[in-house]
C-alpha positions in Angstrom: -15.9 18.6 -5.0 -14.7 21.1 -2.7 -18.4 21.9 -1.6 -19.6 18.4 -1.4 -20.7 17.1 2.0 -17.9 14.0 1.0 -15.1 16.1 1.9 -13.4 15.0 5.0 -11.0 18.7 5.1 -14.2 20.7 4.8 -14.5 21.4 8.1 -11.1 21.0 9.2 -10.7 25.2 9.7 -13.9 25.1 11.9 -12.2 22.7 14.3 -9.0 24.5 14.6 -11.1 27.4 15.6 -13.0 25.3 18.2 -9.7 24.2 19.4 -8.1 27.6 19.9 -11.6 29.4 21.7 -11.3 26.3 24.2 -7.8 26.2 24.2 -8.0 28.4 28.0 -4.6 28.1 29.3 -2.7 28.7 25.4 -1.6 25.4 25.0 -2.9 24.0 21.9 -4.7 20.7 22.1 -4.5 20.1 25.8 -7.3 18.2 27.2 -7.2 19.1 30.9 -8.9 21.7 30.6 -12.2 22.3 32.7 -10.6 20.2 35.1 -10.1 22.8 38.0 -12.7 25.2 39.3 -10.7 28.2 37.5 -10.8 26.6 34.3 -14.7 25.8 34.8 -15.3 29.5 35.1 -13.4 30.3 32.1 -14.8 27.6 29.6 -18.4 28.8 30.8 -17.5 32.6 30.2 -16.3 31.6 27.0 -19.5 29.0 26.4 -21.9 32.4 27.5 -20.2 34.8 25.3 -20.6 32.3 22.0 -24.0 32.3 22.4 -24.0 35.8 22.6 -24.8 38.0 19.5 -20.6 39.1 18.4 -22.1 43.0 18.2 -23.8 43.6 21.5 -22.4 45.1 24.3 -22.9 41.7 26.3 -20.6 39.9 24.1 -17.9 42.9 24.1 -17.6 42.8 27.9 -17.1 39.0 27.8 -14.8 38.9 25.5 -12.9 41.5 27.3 -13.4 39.5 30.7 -11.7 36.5 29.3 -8.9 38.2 27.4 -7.8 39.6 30.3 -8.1 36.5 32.6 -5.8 34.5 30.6 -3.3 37.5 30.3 -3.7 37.5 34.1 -3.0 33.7 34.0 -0.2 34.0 31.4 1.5 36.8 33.7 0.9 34.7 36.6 3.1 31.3 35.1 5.6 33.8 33.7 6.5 34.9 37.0 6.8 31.5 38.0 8.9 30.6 35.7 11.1 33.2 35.8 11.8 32.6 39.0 12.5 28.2 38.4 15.1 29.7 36.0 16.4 31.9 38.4 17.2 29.3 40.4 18.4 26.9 38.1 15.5 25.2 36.8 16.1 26.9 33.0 15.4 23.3 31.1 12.5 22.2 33.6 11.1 24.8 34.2 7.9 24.3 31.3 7.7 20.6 32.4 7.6 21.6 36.3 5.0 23.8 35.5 3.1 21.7 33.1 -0.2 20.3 35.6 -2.6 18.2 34.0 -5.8 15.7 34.4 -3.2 13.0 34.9 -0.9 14.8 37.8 -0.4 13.8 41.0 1.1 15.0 44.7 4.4 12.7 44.8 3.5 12.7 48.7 0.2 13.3 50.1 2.4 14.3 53.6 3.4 17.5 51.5 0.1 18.4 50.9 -0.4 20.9 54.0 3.5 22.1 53.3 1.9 22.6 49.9 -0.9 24.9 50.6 1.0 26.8 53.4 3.5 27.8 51.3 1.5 28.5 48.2 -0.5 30.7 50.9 2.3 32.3 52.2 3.5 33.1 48.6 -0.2 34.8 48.2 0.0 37.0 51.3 3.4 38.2 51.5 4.5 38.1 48.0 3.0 40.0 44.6 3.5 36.5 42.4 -0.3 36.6 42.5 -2.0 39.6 41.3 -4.6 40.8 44.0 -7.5 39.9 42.7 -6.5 36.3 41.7 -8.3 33.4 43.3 -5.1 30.6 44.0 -5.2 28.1 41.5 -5.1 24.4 42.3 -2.6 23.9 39.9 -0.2 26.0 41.5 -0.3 23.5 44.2 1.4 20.9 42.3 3.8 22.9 41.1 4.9 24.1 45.1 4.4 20.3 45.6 7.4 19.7 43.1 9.0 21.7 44.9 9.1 20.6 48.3 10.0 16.9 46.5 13.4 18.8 44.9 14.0 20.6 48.3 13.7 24.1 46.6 10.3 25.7 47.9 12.2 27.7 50.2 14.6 29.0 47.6 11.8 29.6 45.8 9.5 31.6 48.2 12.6 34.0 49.2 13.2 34.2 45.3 9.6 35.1 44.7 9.7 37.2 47.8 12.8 39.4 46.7 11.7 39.7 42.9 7.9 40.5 43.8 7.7 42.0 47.0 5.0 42.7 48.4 3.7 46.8 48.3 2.0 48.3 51.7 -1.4 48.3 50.4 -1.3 52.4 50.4 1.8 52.5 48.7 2.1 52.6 44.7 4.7 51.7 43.1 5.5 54.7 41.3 5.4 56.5 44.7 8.6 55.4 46.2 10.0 56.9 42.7 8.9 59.8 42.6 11.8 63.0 44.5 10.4 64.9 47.5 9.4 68.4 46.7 
């Protein structure tokens, strides 16, 4: 009976499995996904590598690739939140991050406030990693924000915890004793 065709847990590992491989931003079961451009470019990496033979070199590479985006974009929201609960924010700090299909800007006025700011975070501070393309979700989040009056706070806080480096200097440079 376990075997039969009739039984309606049969494939119920298989879909857990599908779940977690489109699961891009490590929250289990959430649908928004493939709603921004960023998440596009992940769930087609991940729909290129499964059609992909699991041995070959192609597959290794893209398999890499995506690992280390979503560490990138784990970093990235850590960071953030860190910051939220540095100023304050410790129990909101999840939900003001949370973006979805279904959020909205609470005021479309804010919306050039919005993307200044989340551009001046991008320039002058390391929140972003360098190579990271800014993500429309982070708009929403700086959009909050400007509705609870702390996007300041927040880019001085983001600016003092991850300043930016000179782009010649390393950070184990400034470290390191004159000889």
């Amino acid at each position: 009976p376990l075997c039969s065709n009739n039984n309606p847990y049969a494939s119920f590992g298989a879909t857990l499995a599908r779940d977690e491989e489109q699961n891009l931003w490590s929250t289990p079961h959430d649908v928004t996904h493939t709603e921004a451009d960023d998440d596009r470019v992940l769930y087609n990496m991940i729909v290129v590598r499964n059609q992909l033979d699991k041995d070959s070199e192609e597959w290794q590479k893209l398999n890499y690739d995506i690992y280390t985006l979503r560490q990138t974009r784990k970093e990235v929201r850590s960071r953030w939140k860190h910051i939220l609960e540095d100023l304050g924010f410790q129990k909101e700090a999840d939900s003001l991050l949370s973006v979805t299909k279904l959020s909205i800007i609470s005021d479309s006025q804010n919306m050039g406030k919005a993307r200044d700011i989340l551009l001046k975070l991008s320039e002058e501070t390391n929140i972003f990693p360098t190579s990271w393309e800014l993500s429309e979700r982070y708009l929403f989040v700086v959009d909050r924000l400007i509705a609870l009056d702390a996007a300041d706070e927040f880019f001085k806080m983001a600016s003092v915890v991850y300043p930016k480096k000179p782009s010649g200097e390393r950070a184990d440079d400034s470290q390191k004793a004159p000889q």
